[in-house]
Structures are given as structure tokens and as C-alpha cells.
N, C-alpha and C positions, 0 to 999 in steps of 0.2 A: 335498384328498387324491385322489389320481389312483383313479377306478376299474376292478377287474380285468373283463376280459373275459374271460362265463362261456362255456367250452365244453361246446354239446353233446354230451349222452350217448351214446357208440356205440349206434348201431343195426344189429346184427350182418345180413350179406346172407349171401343160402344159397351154396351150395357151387357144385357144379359147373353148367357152363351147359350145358344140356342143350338140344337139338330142339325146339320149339314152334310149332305151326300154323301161325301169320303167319309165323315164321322159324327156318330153317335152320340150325344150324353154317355151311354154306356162304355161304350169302347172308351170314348177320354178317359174315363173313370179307371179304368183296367191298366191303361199309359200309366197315368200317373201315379197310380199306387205301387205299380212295379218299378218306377223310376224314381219314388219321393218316398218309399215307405220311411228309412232312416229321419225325412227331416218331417214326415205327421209325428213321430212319435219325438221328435225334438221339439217342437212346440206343443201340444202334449205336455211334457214335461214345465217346459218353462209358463206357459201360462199360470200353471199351478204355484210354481216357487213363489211368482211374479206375482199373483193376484193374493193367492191365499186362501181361495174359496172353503166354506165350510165341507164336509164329507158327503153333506145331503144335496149339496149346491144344485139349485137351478140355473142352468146355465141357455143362453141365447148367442146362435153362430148366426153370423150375418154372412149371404155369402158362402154357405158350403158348397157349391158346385155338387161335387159327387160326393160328397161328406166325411173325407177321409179323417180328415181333421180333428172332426169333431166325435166319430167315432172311434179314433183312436184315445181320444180324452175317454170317453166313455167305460170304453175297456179298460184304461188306468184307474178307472174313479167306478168302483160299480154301486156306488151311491147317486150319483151325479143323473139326473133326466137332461133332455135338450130339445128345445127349441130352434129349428132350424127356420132362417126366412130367406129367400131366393127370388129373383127378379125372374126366373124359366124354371117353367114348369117342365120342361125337357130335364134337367138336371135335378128337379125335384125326383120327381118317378125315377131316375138311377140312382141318387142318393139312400129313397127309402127301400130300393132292394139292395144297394150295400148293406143297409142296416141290418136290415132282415136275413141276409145271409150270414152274418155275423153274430148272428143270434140277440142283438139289444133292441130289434124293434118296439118292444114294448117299453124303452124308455127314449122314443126320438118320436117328434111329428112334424115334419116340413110342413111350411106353409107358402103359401106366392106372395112376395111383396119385397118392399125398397126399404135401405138402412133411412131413409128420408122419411119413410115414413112407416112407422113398426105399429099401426092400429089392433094389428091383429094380437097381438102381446099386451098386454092387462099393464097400467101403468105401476113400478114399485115391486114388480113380481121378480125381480132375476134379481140371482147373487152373485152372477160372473156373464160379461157378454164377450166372445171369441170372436174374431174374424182374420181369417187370414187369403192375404192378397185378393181383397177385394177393395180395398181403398178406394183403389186407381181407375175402380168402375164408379166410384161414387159422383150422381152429378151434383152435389151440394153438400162436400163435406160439415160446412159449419152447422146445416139445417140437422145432417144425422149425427154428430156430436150431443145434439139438444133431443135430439129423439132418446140415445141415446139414453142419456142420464133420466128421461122421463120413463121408461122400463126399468132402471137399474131402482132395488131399493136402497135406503139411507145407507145402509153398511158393504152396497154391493160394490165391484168393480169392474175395469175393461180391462182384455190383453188384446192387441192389436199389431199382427205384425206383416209388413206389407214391402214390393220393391221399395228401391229408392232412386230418385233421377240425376242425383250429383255423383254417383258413383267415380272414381277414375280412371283414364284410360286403360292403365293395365287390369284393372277387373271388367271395364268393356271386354277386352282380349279373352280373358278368361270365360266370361257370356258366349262371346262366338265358338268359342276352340272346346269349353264342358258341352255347351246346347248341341252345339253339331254331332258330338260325338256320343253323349247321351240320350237326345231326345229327335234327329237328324230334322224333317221341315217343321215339326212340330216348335223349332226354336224360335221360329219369327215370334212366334205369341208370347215368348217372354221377353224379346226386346223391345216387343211393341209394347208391353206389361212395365217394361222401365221406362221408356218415351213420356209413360201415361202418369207416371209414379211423382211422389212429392217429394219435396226433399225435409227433413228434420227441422231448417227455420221454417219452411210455409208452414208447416203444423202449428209450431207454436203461435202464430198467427189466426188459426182457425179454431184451435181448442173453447171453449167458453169457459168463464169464471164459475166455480161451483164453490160455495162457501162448506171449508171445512174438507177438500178431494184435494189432493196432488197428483198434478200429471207431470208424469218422467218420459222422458221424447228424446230417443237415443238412435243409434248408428253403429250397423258394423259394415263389415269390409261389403256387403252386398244389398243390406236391409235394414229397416227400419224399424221401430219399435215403440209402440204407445201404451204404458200403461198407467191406469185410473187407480188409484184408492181412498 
């Protein structure tokens, strides 16, 4: 009898990334860009395959930290504006001088607030909403799934790509043995980022019913992947 493999209990991680002695909003921002540029410009990529967004698209990043993200779409798309929303304003203000040094500030405006609650975004106005690896900060998935779709217009959709918590032990291995050697103490935060992370069935559990949308809720060797159309 084959046996199941038991997944770890979420271990929820705190909300927003805030300023910290040893580091900056800024400096994170500089980390990860030098460490992550291949995979912003990998999602980047695939959001667009995945969603489809029109050339003019409005788009909304939940979640940009330092913005790399979503500025690298940007630069792909010079059609594209963006609405950035962020639970720290520490990560706000380095987000919009990545922008700004990058030359697209005039088509980004971060604002402060939670994917639970997206007031600050005009209901029906976005044609694409991005977020990546902020999920697993979210304290009420099902509540910002409904926010969600209340920003998105009729024709708009998500890409959503976040850890995942079932992973298997030899890509555990592979988390300790890239992180160390990649990104060296800075790696706790991303195995605390998988502890926190959902696995592929809770999603589909958490999605809501939207008449006339399909949501594709998929898996690879490290991540996970939500997209709306």
C-alpha cells in the first residue's frame, strides 16, 4: 500500500515587510533584483501569455514589495500603467524610486493598503491584476479573491504566482543548498515564505464561483500558479 505524503501544517508569516536595522526596503530591493532579475522577467513573460491583457492594459500588482515585478512587465508592455497596492509604506517609497529610476514613473502610483481590501482601486477598472509571492502574506485569501474580481472588469483577469507548501523533500534540499548559496541568511525568509504558502487543492477550495471566469490552479517543481480569465 503506497504511502501518503504528510504535508506540513501552515505556518502563517506576518504581514507587511517593514524597515529593519540590518535592512532597508531599499537594500532588499537591490538583493533581490540582483538575485531574481531572470525570474521578474520570467513572470513578466508568462503573466502575459497567461492572461492575455490588451496592449493599453491597466494593470493592478498586489504586493509589489520593491516592484521589480511589476516593473519589469512594464518595461515589456510600454503600453501597460500600474497600480501598485502594499501593506508598507517602507517598501512603497523604495518601490516608487525603482520606478523612477528606471525611467516609467509616470506610468506606476503605489498606494498603502491590503489585497482584502483594494478601496483604494475604482471597482471594474483593471484589465490584468499580478501578484507575486504575496499570497502567503494574505490574511484572508477567500475575502481578497472577492476583492479581487470587484476591481477586475468583465473582460479583465489574474496571474498569480506564489510558493507552494507540498513541495518534496528533494526540492526542500534544493531551497536549503540554492538559498545558502544564493541569497546566504537572507534564505530563512523564503523557507519561512514556503511554511506560510498554500498548496494547489487549498486554492481550489478558496477561489469563488464567478459566472462565465475559469480558474486554472496549477504546480511546478517549486510554485504555484493562479490564473483568472
Amino acid at each position: 500500500m503506497k504511502k501518503t505524503r504528510r504535508i506540513p501544517d501552515r505556518i502563517p508569516e506576518g504581514g507587511a515587510i517593514e524597515d529593519e536595522p540590518e535592512m532597508s526596503a531599499e537594500r532588499y530591493g537591490q538583493i533581490m533584483i540582483g538575485r531574481l532579475a531572470a525570474e521578474y522577467d520570467r513572470f513578466a513573460a508568462d503573466a502575459v501569455d497567461a492572461a492575455g491583457p490588451p496592449p493599453d492594459a491597466s494593470v493592478l500588482e498586489i504586493g509589489p514589495g520593491p516592484g521589480w515585478a511589476g516593473i519589469r512587465l512594464l518595461e515589456r508592455n510600454p503600453g501597460f500603467h500600474l497600480v501598485g497596492v502594499d501593506a508598507s509604506s517602507d517598501m512603497i517609497r523604495a518601490a516608487t524610486a525603482n520606478a523612477e529610476a528606471r525611467g516609467i514613473g509616470n506610468r506606476v502610483a503605489y498606494r498603502l493598503g491590503t489585497a482584502e481590501a483594494l478601496e483604494v482601486v475604482s471597482p471594474g477598472s483593471m484589465d490584468l491584476v499580478i501578484t507575486r509571492d504575496s499570497l502567503h502574506h494574505w490574511e484572508d485569501p477567500r475575502r481578497a479573491f472577492d476583492s479581487i474580481l470587484r476591481v477586475l472588469k468583465p473582460t479583465g483577469s489574474l496571474f498569480l504566482r506564489d510558493e507552494r507548501r507540498d513541495i518534496s523533500a528533494g526540492a526542500w534540499a534544493f531551497v536549503w543548498i540554492l538559498g545558502t548559496l544564493t541569497m546566504g541568511s537572507l534564505s530563512r525568509f523564503w523557507r519561512s515564505s514556503i511554511r506560510a504558502a498554500y498548496t494547489p487543492r487549498e486554492l481550489k477550495d478558496m477561489v469563488p464561483k464567478a459566472a462565465g471566469r475559469e480558474w486554472t490552479i496549477g504546480g511546478g517543481f517549486l510554485d504555484l500558479t493562479v490564473v483568472l480569465r
